[in-house]
PyMOL CGO cylinders between C-alpha atoms (Angstrom):
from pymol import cmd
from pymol.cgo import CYLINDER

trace = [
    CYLINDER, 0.00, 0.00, 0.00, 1.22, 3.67, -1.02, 0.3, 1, 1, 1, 1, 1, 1,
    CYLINDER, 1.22, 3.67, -1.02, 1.31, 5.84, 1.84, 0.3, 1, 1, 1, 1, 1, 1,
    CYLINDER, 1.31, 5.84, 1.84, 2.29, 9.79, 0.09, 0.3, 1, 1, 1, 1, 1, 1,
    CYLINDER, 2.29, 9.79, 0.09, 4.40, 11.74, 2.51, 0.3, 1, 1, 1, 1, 1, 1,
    CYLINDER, 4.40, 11.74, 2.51, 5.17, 15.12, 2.51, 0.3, 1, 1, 1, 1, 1, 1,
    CYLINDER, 5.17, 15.12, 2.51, 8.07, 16.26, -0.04, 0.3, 1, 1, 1, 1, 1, 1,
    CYLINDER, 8.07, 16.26, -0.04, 11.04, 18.51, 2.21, 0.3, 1, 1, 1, 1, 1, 1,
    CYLINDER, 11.04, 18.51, 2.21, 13.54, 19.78, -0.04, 0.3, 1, 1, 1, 1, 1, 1,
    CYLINDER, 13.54, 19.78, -0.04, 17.04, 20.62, 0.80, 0.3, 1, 1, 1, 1, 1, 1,
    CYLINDER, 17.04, 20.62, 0.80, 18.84, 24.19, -0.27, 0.3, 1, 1, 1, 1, 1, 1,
    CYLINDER, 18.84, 24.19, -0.27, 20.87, 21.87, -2.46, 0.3, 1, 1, 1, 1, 1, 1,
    CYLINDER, 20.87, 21.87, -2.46, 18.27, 20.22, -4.16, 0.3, 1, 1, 1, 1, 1, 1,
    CYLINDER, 18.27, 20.22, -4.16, 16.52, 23.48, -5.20, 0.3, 1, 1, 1, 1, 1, 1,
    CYLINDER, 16.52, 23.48, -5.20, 19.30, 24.89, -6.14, 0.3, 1, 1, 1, 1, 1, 1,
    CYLINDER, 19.30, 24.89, -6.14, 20.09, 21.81, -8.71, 0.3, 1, 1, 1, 1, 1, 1,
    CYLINDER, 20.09, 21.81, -8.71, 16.47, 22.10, -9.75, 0.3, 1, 1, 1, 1, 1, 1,
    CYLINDER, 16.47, 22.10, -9.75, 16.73, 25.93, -10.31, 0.3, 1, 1, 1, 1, 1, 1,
    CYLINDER, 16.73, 25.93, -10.31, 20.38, 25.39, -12.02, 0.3, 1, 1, 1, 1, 1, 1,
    CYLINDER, 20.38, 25.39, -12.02, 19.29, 22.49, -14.53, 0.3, 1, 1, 1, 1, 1, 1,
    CYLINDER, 19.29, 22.49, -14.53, 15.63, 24.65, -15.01, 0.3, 1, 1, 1, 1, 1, 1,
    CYLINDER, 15.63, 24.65, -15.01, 17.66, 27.69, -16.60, 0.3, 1, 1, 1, 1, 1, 1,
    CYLINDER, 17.66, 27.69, -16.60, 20.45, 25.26, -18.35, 0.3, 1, 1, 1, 1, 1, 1,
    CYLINDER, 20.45, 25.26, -18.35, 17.79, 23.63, -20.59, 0.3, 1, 1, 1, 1, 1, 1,
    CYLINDER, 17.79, 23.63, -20.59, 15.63, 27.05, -21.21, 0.3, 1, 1, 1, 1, 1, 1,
    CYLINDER, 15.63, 27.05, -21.21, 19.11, 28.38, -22.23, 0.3, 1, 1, 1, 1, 1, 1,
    CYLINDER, 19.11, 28.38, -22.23, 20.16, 25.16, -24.21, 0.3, 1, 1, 1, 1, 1, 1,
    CYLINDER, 20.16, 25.16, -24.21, 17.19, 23.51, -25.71, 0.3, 1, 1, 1, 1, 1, 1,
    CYLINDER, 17.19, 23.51, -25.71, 13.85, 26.14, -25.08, 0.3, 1, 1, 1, 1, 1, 1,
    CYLINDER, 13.85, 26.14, -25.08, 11.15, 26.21, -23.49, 0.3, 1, 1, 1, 1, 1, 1,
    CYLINDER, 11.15, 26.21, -23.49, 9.40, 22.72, -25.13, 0.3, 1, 1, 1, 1, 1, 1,
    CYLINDER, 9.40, 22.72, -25.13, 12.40, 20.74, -23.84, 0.3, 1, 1, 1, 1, 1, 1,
    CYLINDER, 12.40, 20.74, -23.84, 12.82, 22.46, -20.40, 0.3, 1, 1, 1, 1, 1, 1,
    CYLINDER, 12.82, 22.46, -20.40, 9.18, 21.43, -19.70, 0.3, 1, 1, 1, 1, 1, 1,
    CYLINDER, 9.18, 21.43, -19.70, 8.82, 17.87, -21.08, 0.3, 1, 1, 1, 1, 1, 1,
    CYLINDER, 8.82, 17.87, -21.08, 12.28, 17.14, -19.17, 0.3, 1, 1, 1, 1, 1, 1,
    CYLINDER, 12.28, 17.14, -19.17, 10.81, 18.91, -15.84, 0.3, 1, 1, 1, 1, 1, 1,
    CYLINDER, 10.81, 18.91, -15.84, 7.59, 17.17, -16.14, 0.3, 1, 1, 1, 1, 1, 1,
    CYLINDER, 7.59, 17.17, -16.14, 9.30, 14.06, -16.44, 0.3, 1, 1, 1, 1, 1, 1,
    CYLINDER, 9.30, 14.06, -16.44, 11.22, 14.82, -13.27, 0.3, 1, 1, 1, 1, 1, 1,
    CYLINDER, 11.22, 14.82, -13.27, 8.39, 15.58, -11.45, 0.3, 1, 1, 1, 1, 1, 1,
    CYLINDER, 8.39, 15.58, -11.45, 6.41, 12.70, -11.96, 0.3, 1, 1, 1, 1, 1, 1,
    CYLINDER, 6.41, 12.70, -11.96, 9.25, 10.74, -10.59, 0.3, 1, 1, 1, 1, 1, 1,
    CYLINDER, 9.25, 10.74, -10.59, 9.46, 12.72, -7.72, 0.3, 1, 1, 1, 1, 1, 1,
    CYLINDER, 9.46, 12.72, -7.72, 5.44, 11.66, -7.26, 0.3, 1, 1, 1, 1, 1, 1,
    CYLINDER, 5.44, 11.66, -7.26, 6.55, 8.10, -7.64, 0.3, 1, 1, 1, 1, 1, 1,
    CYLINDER, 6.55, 8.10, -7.64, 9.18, 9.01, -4.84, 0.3, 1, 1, 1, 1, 1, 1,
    CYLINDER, 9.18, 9.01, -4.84, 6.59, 10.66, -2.52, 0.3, 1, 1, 1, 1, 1, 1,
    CYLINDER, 6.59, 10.66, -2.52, 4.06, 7.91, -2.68, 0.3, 1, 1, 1, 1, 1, 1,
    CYLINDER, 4.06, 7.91, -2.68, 6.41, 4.63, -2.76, 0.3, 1, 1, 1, 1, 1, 1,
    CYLINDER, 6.41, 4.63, -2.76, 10.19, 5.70, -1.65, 0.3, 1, 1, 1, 1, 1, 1,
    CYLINDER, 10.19, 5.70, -1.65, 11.23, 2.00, -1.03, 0.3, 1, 1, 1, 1, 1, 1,
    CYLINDER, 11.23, 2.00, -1.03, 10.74, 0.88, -4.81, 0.3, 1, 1, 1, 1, 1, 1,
    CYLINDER, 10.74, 0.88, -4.81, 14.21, 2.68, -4.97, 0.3, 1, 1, 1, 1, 1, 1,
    CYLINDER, 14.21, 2.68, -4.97, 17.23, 1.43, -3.93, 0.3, 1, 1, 1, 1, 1, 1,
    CYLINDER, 17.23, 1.43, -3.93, 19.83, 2.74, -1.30, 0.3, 1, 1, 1, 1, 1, 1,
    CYLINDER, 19.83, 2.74, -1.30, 22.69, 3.57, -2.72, 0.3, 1, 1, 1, 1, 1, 1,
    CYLINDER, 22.69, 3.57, -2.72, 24.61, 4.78, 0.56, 0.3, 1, 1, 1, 1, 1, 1,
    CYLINDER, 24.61, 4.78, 0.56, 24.27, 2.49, 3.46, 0.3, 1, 1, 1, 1, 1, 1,
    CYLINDER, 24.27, 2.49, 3.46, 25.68, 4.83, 5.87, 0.3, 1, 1, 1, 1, 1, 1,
    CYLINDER, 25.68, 4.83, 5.87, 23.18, 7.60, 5.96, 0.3, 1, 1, 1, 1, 1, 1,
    CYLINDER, 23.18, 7.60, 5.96, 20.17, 5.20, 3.94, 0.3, 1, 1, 1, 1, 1, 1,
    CYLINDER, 20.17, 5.20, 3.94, 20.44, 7.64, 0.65, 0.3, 1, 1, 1, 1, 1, 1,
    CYLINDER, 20.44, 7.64, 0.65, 18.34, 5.89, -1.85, 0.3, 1, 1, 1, 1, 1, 1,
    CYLINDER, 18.34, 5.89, -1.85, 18.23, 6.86, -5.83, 0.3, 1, 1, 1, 1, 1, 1,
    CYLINDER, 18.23, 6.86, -5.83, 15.67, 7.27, -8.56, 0.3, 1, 1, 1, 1, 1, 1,
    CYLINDER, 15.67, 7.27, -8.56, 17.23, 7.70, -12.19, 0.3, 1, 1, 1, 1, 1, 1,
    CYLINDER, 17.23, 7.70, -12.19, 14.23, 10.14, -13.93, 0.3, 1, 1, 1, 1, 1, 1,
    CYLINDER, 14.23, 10.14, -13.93, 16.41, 10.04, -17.10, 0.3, 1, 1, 1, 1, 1, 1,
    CYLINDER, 16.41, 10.04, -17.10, 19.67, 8.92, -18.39, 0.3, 1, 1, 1, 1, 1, 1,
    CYLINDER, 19.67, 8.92, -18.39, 20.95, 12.30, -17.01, 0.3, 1, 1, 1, 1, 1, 1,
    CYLINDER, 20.95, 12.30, -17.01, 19.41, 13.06, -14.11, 0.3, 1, 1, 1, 1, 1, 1,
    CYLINDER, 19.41, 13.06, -14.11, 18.63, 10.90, -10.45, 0.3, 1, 1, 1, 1, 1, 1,
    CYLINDER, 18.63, 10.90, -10.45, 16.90, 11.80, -7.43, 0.3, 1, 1, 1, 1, 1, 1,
    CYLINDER, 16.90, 11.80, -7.43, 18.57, 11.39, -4.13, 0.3, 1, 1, 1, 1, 1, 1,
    CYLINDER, 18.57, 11.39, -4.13, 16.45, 11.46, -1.05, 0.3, 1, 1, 1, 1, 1, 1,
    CYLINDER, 16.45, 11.46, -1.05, 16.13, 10.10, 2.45, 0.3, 1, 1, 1, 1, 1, 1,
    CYLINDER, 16.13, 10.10, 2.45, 13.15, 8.00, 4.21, 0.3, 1, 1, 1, 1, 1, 1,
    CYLINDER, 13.15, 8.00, 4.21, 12.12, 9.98, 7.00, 0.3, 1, 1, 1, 1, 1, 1,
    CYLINDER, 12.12, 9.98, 7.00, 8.91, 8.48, 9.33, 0.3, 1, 1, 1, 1, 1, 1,
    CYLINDER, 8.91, 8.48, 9.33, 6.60, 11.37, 8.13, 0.3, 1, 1, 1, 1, 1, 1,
    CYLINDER, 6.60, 11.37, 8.13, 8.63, 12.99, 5.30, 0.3, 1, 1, 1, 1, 1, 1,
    CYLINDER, 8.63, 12.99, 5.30, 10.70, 12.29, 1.75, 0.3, 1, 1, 1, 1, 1, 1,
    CYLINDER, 10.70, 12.29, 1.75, 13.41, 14.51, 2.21, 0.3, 1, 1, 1, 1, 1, 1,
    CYLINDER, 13.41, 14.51, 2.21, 15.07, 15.28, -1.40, 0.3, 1, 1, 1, 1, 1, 1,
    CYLINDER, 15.07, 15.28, -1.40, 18.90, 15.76, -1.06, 0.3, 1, 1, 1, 1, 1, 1,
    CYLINDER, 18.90, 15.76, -1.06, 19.70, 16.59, -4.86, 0.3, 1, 1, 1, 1, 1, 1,
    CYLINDER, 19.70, 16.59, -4.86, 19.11, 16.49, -8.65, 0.3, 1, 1, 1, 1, 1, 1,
    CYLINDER, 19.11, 16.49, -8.65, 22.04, 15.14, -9.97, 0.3, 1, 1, 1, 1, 1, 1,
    CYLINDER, 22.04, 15.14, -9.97, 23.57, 14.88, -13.40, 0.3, 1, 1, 1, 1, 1, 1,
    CYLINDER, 23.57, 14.88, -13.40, 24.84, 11.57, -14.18, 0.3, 1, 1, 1, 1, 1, 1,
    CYLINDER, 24.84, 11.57, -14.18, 27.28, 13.13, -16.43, 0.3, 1, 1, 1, 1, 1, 1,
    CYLINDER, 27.28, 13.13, -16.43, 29.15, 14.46, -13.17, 0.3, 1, 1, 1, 1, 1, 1,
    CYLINDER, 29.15, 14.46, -13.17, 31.57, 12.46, -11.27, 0.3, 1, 1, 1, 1, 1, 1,
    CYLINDER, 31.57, 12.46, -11.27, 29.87, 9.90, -8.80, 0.3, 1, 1, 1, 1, 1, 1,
    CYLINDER, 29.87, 9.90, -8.80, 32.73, 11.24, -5.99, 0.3, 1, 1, 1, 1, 1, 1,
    CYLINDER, 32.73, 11.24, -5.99, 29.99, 13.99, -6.00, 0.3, 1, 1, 1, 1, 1, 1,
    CYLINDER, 29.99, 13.99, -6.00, 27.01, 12.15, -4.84, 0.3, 1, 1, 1, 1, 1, 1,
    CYLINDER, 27.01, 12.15, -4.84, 25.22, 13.76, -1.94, 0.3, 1, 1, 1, 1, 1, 1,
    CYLINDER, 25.22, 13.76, -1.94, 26.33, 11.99, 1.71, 0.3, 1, 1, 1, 1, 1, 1,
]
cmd.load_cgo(trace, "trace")
């Protein structure tokens, strides 16, 4: 059974949403900046309602990962009432770089 928690974001993670909003208007328009942010919110809705379908990537501190595209995953953290999002990454950066 889904249970949807509420979505906390960190400063980093709207600040790599914000960043990667104004690289694709700049790069590809505004048809590509919204199919590619529509696509990353819905699987930030797949996040909210069923966090466990993703893996954890980082043992330590339980940081589990949702790819929304070739170039872009979700990190976040299980918390008891919340989904707490930790960054939008680019895959094309170096993995040394993942959120901990």
């Amino acid at each position: 059974m889904e249970i949807s928690r509420e979505l906390e974001w960190s400063e980093r993670a709207v600040l790599d949403y914000e960043n990667l909003t104004e690289y694709l208007f700049f790069k590809w328009g505004e048809n590509i900046t919204l199919k590619v942010l529509s696509e990353i919110d819905y699987q930030i809705s797949r996040v909210k309602n069923n966090p466990e379908q993703f893996p954890i990537i980082i043992k330590q501190n339980e940081i589990r990962r949702c790819v929304a595209s070739p170039q872009t995953s979700i990190f976040f953290v299980v918390k008891p009432q919340s989904i707490y999002l930790l960054s939008i990454f680019d895959n094309r950066l170096n993995p040394d770089k993942y959120p901990s």
